[in-house]
C-alpha positions in Angstrom: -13.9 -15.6 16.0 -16.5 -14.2 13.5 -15.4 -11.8 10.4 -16.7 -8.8 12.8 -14.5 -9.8 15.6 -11.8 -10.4 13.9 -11.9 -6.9 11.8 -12.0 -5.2 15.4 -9.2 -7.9 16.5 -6.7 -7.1 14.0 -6.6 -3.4 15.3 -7.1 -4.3 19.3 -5.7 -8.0 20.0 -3.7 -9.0 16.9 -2.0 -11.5 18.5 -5.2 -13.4 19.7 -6.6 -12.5 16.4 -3.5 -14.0 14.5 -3.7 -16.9 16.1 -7.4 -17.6 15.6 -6.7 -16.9 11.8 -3.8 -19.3 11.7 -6.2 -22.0 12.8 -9.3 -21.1 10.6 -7.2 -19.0 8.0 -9.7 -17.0 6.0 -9.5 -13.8 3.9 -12.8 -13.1 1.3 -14.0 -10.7 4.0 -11.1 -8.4 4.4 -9.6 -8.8 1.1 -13.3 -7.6 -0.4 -13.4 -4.8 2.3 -10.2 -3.5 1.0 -11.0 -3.5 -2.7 -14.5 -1.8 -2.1 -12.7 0.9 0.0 -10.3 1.2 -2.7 -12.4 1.4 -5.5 -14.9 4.4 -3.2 -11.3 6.1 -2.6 -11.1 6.4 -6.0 -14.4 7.1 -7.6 -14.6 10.3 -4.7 -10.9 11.3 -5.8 -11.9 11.5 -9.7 -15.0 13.6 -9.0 -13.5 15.8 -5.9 -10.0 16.2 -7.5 -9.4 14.6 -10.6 -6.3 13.3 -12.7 -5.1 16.0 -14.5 -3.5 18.0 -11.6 -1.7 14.3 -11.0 -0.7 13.8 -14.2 0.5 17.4 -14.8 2.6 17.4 -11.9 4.2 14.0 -13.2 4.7 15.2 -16.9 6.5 18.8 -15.5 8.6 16.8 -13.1 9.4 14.7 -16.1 12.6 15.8 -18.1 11.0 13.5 -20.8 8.2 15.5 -22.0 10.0 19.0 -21.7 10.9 18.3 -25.6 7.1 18.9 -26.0 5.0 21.8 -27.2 2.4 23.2 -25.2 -0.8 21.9 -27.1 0.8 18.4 -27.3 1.3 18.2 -23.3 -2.1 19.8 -22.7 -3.2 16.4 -25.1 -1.1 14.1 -23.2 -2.5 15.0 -20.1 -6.4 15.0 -20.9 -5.8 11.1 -22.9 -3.7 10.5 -19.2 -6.3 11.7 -17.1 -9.0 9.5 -18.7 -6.6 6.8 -19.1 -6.0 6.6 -15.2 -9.1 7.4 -14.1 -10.4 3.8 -15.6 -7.1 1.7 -15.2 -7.2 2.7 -11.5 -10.7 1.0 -10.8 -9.0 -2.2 -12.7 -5.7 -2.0 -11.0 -8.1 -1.5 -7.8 -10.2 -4.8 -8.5 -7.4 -6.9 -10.2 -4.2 -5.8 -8.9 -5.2 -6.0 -4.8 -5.9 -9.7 -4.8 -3.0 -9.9 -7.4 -0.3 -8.1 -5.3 -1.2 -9.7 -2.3 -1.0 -13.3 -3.7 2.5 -12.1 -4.6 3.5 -10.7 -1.0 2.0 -13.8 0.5 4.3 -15.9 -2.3 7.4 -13.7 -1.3 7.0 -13.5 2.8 6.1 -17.7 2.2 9.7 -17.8 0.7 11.3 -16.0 3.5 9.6 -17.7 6.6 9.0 -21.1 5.4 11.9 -21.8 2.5 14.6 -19.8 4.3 13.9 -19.9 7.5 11.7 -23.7 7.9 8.7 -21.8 9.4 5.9 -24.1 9.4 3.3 -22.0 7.6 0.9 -22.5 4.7 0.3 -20.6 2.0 -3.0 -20.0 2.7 -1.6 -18.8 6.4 0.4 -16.6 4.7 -2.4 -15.0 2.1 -4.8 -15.2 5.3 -2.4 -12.5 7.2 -1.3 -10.3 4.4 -5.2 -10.1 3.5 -6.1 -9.5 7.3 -3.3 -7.1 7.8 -4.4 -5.0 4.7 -7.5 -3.7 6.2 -5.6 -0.6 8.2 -5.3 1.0 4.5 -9.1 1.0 5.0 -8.2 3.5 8.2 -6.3 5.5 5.6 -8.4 5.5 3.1 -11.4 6.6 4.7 -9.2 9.3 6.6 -7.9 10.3 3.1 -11.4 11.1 2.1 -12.0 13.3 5.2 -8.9 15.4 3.8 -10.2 15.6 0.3 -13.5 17.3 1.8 -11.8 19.7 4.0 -8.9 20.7 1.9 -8.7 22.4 -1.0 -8.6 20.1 -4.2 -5.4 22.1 -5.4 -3.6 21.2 -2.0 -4.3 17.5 -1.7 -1.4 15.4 -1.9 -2.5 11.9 -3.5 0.9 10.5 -2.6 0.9 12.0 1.2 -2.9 12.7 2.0 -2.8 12.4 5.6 1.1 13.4 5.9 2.0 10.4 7.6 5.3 9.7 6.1 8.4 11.3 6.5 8.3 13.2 2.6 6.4 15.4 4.1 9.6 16.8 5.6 11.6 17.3 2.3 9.7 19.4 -0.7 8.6 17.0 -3.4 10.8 19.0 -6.2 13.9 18.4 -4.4 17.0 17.6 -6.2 17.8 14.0 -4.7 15.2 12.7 -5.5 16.5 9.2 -3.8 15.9 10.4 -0.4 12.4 12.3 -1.1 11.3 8.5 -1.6 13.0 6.5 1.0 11.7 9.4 3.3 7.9 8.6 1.6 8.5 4.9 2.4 8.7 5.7 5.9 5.1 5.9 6.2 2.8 5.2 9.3 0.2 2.9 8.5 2.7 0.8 6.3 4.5 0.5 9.3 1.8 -0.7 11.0 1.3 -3.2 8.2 4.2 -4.6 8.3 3.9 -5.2 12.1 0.6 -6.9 11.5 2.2 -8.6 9.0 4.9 -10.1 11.6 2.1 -11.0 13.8 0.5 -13.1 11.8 3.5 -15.3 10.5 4.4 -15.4 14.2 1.2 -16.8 15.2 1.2 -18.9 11.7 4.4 -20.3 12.5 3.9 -21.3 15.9 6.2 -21.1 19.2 9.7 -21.9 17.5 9.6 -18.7 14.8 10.1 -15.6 16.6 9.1 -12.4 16.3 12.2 -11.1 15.3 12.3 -13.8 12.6 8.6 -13.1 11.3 9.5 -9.6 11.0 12.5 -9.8 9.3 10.7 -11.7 6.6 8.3 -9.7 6.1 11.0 -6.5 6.2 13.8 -7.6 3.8 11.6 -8.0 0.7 9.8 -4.8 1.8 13.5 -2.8 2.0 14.4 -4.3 -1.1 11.3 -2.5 -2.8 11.9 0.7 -1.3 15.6 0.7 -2.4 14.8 -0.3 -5.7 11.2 2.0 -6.1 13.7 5.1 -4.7 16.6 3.7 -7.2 14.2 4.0 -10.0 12.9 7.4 -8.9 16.3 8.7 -8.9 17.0 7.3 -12.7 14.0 8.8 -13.9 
């Protein structure tokens, strides 16, 4: 299978297309897709919405910066905005090959270390990489939303309402719940099915399914509870 094939293959035959990427495991092409995507996603959300509603939601929801006058919040929020606006491009071209060498390191540990998948590391960066590309779907949908909403109702953490905070308001008082209901999230899901496909395929006929997906689900529930633990702190 080509790049092109394969893109389309991830979404329509992933279990063919997992198994041709276990062979021939690749990932420039989708991991550069995904970081060009990213980086558009956020150069149209600067200049359609911008940082500072973000930011000023985050520093009112924030018991820390209460203590503040108004002049020194209106200052934190316009260094914040600038701030994010240009760490977002790095964390965009630095942190996606970053974070995905660290899943692939992490679901490598499960499959192979605790469960003696045969798999490669390079198997294992191939299918995280590969499996990435549906947050190009939600991306580009996000940027739909951004045109035909108005830029004071868009939701950067729940653009397309896929996830299940979209049933609780985001002010609510347990905050613990709002973001395990957030985590709860279509396309992630969908990730981390792609995700079990591929170690399946990578590991061949003696790792199951149910094995490949528990991998790739225990360090993933382990961030949620800890991401919602935090939320809750703080």
């Amino acid at each position: 299978m080509g790049p092109l094939a394969r893109l389309i293959g991830v979404f329509f035959e992933p279990t063919k297309t997992f198994e041709d990427i276990a062979r021939r495991p690749t990932f420039m092409v989708p991991l550069v897709l995904v970081i060009v995507f990213g980086l558009g996603f956020f150069a149209v959300f600067s200049q359609r919405i911008g940082w500072e509603k973000t930011i000023r939601e985050r520093m009112e929801s924030s018991s820390q910066t209460q203590q503040l006058s108004a002049e020194q919040r209106e200052q934190q929020i316009a260094i914040g905005s600038k701030v994010t606006a240009i760490a977002m491009y790095g964390f965009v071209a630095v942190g996606t090959p970053a974070v995905d060498l660290a899943i692939a390191g992490i679901l490598l540990g499960i499959a192979a270390g605790m469960m003696s998948a045969q798999i490669r590391f390079k198997q294992a960066f191939a299918v995280v990489c590969w499996s990435s590309v549906v947050t190009v779907i939600s991306m580009s949908l996000s940027v739909v939303v951004m045109f035909l909403k108005n830029p004071e109702d868009f939701d950067l953490k729940n653009p397309l309402m896929s996830n299940l905070g979209a049933l609780f308001e985001p002010d609510m008082p347990n905050k613990f719940i709002h973001s395990l209901a957030a985590s709860l999230d279509v396309f992630v899901i969908w990730v981390i099915l792609l995700m079990a496909a591929g170690l399946k395929a990578a590991g061949g006929k003696r790792f199951s399914f149910g094995s490949a997906l528990f991998s790739v689900v225990l360090p993933w529930g382990v961030f949620v509870l800890g991401r919602a633990a935090l939320t809750a702190i703080f």
